[in-house]
PDB file as gemmi writes it, atoms N, CA and C in Angstrom:
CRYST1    1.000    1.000    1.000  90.00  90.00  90.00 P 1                      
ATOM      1  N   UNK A   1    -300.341 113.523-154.128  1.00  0.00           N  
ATOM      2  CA  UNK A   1    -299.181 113.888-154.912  1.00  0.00           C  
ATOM      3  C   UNK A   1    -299.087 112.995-156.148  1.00  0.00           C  
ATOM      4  N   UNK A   2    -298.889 111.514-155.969  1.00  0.00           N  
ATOM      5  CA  UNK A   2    -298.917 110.240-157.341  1.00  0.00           C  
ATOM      6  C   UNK A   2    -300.067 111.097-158.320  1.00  0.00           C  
ATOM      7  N   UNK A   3    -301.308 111.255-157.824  1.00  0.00           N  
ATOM      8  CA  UNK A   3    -302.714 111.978-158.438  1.00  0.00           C  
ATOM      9  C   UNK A   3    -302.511 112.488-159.465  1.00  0.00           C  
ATOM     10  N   UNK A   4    -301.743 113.864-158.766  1.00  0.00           N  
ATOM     11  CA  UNK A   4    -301.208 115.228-159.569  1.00  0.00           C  
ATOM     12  C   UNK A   4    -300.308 114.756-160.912  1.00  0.00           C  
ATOM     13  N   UNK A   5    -299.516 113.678-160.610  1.00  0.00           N  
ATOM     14  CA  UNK A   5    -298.511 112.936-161.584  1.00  0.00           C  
ATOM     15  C   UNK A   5    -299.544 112.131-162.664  1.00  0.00           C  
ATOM     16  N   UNK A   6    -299.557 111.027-162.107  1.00  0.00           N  
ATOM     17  CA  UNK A   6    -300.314 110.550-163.341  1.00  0.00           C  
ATOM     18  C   UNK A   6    -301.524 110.393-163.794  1.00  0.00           C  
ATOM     19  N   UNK A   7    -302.176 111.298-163.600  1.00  0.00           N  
ATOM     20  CA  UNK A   7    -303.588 111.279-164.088  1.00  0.00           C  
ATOM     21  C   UNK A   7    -303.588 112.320-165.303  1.00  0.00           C  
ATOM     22  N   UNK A   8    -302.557 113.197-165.228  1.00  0.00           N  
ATOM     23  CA  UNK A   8    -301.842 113.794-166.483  1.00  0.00           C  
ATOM     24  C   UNK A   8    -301.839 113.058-167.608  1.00  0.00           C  
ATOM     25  N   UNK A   9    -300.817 112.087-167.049  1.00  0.00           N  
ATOM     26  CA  UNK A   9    -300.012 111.161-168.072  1.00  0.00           C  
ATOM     27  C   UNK A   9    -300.733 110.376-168.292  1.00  0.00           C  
ATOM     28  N   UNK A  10    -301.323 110.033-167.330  1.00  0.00           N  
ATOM     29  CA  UNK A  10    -302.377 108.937-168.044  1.00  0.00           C  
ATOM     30  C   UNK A  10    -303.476 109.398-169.398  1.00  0.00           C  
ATOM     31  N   UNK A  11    -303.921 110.431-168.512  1.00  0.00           N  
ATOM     32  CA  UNK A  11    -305.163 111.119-170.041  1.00  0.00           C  
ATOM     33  C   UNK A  11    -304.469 111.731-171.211  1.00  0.00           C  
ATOM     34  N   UNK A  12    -303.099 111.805-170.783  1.00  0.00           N  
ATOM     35  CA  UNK A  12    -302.410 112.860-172.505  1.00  0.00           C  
ATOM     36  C   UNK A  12    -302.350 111.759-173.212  1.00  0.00           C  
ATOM     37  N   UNK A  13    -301.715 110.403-172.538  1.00  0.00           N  
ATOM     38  CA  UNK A  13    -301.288 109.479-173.664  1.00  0.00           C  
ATOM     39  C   UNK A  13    -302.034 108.164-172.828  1.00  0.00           C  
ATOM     40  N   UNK A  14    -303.035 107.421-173.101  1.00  0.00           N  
ATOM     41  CA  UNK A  14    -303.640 106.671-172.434  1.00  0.00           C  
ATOM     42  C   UNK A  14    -303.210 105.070-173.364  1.00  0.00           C  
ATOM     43  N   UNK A  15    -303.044 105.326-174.835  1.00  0.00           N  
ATOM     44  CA  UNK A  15    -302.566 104.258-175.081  1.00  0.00           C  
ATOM     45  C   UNK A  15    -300.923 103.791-174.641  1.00  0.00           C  
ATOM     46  N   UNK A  16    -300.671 104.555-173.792  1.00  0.00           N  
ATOM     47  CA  UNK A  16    -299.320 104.367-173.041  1.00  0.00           C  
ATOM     48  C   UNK A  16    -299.503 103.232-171.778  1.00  0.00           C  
ATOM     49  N   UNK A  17    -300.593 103.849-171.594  1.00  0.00           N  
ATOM     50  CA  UNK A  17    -300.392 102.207-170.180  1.00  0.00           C  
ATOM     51  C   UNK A  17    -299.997 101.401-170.017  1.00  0.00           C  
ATOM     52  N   UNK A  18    -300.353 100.552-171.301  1.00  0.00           N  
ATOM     53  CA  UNK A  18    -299.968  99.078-171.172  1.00  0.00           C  
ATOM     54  C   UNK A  18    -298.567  98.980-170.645  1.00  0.00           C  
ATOM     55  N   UNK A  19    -297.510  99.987-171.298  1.00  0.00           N  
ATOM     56  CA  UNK A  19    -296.568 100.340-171.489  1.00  0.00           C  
ATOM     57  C   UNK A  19    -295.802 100.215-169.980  1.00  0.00           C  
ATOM     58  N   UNK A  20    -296.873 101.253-169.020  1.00  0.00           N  
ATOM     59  CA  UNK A  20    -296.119 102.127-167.899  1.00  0.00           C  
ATOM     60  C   UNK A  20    -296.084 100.716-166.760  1.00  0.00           C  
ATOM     61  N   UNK A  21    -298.111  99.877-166.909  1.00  0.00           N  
ATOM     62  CA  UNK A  21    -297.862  98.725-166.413  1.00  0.00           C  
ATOM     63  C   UNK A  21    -296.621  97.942-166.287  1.00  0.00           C  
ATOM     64  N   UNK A  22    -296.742  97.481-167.351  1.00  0.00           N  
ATOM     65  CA  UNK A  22    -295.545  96.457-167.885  1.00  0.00           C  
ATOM     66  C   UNK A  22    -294.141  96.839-167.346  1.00  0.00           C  
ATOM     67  N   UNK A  23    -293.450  98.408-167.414  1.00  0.00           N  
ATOM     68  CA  UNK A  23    -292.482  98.616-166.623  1.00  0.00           C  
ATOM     69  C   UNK A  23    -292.741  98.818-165.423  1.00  0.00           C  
ATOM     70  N   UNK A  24    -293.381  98.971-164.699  1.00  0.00           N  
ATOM     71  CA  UNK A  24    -294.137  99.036-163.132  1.00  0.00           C  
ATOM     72  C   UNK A  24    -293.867  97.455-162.650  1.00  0.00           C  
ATOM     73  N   UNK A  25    -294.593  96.264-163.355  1.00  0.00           N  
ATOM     74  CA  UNK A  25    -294.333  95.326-163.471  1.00  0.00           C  
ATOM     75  C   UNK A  25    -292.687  94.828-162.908  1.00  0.00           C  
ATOM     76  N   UNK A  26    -292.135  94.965-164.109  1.00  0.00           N  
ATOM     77  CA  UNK A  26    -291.313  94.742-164.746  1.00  0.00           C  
ATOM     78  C   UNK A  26    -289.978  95.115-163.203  1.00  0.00           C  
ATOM     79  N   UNK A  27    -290.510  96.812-162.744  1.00  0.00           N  
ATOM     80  CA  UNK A  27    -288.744  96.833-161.663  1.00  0.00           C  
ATOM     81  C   UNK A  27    -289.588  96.428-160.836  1.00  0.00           C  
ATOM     82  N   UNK A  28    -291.042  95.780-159.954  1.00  0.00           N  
ATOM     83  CA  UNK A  28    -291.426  95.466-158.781  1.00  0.00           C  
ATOM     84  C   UNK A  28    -290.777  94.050-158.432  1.00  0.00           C  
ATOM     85  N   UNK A  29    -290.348  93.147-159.737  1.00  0.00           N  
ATOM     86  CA  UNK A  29    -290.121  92.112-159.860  1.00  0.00           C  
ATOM     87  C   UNK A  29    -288.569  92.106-159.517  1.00  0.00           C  
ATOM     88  N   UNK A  30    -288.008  93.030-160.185  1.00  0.00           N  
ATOM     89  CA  UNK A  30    -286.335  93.222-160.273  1.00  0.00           C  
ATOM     90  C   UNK A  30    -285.857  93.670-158.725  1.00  0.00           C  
ATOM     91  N   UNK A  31    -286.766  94.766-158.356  1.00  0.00           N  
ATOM     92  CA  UNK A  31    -286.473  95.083-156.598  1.00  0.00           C  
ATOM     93  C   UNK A  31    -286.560  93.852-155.951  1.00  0.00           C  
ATOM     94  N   UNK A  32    -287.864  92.999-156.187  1.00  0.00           N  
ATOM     95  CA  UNK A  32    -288.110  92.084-155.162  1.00  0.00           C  
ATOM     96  C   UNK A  32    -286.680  91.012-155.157  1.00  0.00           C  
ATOM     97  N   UNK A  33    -286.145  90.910-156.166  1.00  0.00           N  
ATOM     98  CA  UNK A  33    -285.414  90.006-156.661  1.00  0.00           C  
ATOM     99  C   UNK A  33    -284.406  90.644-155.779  1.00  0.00           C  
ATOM    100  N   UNK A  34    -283.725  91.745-156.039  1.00  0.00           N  
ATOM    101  CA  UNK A  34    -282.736  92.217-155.185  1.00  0.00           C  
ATOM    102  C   UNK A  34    -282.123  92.070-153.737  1.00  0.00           C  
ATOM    103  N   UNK A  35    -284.148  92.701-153.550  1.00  0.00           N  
ATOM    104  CA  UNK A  35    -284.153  92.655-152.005  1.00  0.00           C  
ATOM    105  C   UNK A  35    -283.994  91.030-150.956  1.00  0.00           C  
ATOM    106  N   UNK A  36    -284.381  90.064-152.162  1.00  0.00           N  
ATOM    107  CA  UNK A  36    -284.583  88.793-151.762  1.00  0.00           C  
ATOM    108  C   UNK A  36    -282.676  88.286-152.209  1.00  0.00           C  
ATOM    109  N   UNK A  37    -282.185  88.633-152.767  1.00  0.00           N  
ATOM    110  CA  UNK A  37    -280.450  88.218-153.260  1.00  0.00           C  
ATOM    111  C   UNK A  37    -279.980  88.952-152.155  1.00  0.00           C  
ATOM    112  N   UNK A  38    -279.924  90.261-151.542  1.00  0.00           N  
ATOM    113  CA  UNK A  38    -279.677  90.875-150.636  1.00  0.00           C  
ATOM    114  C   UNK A  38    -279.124  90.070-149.386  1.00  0.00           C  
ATOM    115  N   UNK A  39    -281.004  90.017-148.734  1.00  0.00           N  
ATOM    116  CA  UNK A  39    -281.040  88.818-147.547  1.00  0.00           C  
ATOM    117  C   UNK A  39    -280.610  88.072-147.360  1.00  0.00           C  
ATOM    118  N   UNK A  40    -280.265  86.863-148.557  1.00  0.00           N  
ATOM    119  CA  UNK A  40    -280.141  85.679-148.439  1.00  0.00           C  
ATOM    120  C   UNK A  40    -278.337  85.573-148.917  1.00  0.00           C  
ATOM    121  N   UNK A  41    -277.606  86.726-148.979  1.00  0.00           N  
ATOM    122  CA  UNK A  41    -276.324  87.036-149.402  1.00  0.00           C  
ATOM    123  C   UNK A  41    -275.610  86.389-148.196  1.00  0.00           C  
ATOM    124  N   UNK A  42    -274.677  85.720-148.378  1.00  0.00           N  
ATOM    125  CA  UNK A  42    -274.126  84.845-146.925  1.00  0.00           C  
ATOM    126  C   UNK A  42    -272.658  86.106-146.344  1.00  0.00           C  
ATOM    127  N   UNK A  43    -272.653  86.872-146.942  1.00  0.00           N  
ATOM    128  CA  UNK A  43    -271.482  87.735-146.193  1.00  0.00           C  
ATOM    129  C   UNK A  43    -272.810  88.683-145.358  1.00  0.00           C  
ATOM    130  N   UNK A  44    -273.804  89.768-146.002  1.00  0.00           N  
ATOM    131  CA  UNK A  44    -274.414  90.504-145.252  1.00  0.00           C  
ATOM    132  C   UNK A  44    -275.846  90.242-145.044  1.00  0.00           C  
ATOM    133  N   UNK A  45    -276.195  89.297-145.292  1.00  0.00           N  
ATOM    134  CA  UNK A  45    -277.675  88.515-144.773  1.00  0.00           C  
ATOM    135  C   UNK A  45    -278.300  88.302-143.530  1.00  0.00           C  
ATOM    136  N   UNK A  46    -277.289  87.765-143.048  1.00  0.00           N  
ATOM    137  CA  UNK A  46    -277.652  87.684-141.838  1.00  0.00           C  
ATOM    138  C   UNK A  46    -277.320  89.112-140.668  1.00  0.00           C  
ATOM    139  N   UNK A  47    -276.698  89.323-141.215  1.00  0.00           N  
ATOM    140  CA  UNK A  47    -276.660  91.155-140.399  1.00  0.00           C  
ATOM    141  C   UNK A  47    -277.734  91.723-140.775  1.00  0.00           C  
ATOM    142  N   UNK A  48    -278.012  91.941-141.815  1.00  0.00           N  
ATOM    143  CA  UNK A  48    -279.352  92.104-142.428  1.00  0.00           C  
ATOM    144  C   UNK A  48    -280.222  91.912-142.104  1.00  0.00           C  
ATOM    145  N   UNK A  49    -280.721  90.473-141.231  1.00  0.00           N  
ATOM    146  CA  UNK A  49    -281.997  89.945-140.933  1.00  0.00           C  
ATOM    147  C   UNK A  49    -281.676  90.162-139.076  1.00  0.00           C  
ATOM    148  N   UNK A  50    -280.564  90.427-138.842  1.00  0.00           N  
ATOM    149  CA  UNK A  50    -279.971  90.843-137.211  1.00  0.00           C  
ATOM    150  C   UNK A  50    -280.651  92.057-136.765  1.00  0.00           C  
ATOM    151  N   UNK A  51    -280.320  93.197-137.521  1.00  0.00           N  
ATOM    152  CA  UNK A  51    -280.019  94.230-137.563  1.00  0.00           C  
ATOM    153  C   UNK A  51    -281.390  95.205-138.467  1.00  0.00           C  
ATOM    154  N   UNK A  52    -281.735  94.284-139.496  1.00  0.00           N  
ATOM    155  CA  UNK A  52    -282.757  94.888-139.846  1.00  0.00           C  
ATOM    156  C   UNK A  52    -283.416  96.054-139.567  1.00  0.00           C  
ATOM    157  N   UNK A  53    -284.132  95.513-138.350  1.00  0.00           N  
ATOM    158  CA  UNK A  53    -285.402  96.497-137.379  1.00  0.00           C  
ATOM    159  C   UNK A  53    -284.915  97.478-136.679  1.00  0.00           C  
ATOM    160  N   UNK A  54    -283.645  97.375-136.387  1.00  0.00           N  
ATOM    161  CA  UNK A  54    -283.042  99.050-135.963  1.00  0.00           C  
ATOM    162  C   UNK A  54    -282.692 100.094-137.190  1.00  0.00           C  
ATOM    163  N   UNK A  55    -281.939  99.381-138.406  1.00  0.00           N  
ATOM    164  CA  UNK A  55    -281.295 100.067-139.374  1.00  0.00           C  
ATOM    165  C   UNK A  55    -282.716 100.564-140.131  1.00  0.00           C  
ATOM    166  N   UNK A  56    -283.536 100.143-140.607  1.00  0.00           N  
ATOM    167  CA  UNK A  56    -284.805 100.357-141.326  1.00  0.00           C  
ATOM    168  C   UNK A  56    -284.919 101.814-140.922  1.00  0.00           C  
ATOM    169  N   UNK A  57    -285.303 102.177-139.561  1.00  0.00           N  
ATOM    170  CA  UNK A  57    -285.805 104.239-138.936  1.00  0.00           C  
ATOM    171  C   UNK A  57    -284.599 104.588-139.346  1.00  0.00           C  
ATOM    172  N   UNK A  58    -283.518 103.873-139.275  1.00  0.00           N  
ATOM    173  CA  UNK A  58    -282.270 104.514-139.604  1.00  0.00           C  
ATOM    174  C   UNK A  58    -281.913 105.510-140.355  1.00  0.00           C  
ATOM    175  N   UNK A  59    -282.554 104.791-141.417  1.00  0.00           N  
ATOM    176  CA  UNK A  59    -282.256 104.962-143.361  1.00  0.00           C  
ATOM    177  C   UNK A  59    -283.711 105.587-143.471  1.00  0.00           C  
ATOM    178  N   UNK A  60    -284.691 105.540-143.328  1.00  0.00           N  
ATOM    179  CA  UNK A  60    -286.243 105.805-143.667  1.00  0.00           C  
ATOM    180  C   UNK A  60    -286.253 107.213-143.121  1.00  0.00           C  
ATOM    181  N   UNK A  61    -285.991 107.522-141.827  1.00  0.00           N  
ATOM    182  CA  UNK A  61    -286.274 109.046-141.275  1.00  0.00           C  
ATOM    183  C   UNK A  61    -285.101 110.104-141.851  1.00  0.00           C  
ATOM    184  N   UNK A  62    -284.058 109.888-142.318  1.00  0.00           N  
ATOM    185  CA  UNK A  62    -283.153 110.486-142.354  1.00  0.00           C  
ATOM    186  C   UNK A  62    -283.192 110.884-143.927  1.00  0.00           C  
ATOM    187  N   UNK A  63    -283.779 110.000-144.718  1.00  0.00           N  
ATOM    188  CA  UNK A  63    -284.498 110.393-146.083  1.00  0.00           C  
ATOM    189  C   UNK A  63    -285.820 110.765-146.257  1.00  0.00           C  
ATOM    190  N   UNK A  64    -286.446 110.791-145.178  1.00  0.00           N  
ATOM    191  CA  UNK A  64    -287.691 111.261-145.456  1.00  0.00           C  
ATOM    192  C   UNK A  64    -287.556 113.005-144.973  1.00  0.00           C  
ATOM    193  N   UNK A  65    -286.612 112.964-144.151  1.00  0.00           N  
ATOM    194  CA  UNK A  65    -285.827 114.534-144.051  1.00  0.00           C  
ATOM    195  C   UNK A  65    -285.569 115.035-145.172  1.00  0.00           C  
ATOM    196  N   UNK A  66    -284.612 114.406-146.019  1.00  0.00           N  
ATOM    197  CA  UNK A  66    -283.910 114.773-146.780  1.00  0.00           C  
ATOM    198  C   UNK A  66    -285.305 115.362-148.093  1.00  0.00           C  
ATOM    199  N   UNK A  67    -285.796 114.170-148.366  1.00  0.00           N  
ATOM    200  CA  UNK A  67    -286.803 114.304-149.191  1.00  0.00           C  
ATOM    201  C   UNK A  67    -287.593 116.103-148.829  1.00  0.00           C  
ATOM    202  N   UNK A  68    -288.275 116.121-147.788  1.00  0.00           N  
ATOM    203  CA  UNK A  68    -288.423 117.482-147.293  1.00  0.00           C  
ATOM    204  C   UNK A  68    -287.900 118.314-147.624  1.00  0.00           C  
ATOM    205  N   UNK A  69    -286.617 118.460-146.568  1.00  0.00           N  
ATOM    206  CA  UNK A  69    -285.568 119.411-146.715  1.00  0.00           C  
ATOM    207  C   UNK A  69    -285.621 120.144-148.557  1.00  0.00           C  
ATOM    208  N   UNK A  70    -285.387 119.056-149.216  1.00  0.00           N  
ATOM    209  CA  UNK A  70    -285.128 119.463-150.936  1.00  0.00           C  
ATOM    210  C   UNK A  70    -286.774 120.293-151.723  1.00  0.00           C  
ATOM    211  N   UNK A  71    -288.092 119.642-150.852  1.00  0.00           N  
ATOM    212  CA  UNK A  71    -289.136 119.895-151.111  1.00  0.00           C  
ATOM    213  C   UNK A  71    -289.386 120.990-150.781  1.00  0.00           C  
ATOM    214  N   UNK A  72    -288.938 121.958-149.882  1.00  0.00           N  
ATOM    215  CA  UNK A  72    -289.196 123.116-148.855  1.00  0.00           C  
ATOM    216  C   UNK A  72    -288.970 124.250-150.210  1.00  0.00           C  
ATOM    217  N   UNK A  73    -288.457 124.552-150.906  1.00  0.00           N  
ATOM    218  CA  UNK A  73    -288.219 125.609-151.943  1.00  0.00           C  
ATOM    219  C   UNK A  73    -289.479 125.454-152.723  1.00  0.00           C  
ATOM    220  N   UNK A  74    -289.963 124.402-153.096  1.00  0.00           N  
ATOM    221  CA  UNK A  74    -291.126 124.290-154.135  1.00  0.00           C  
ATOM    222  C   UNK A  74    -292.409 124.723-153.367  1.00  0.00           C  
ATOM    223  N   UNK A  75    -292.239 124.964-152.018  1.00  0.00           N  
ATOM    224  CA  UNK A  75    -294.088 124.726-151.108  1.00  0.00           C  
ATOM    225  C   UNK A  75    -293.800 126.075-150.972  1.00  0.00           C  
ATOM    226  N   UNK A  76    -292.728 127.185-151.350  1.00  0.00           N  
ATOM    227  CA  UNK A  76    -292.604 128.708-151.150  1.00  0.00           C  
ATOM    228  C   UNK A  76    -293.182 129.650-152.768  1.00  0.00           C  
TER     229      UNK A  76                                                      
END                                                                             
């Protein structure tokens, strides 16, 4: 699926990369940052690091439904 996406974009505009890098870059750093302010947040951190490993299938299967569910019109 990524394939189908940017191998497009990549060959229409190739002097764009540097570009797409650099913001690729750029939110992997900003998530990590998040995800790491998140954890270490003293009101929900530690619920967070409690609770983690149940809530994770929680949130993950129930959007990976969802994701589907919305995908099902386009595979017709």
């Amino acid at each position: 699926d990524n394939l189908g996406v940017y191998i497009p974009i990549f060959a229409a505009t190739p002097s764009a990369i540097p570009t797409y890098v650099a913001v690729f870059a750029v939110m992997t750093v900003v998530f990590c940052a998040l995800g790491y302010l998140l954890v270490n947040n003293p009101l929900i951190g530690r619920a967070i690091r409690r609770y983690g490993d149940v809530l994770l299938p929680l949130v993950l299967i129930p959007l990976g439904l969802f994701i589907l569910y919305d995908a099902a019109p386009l595979l017709q």
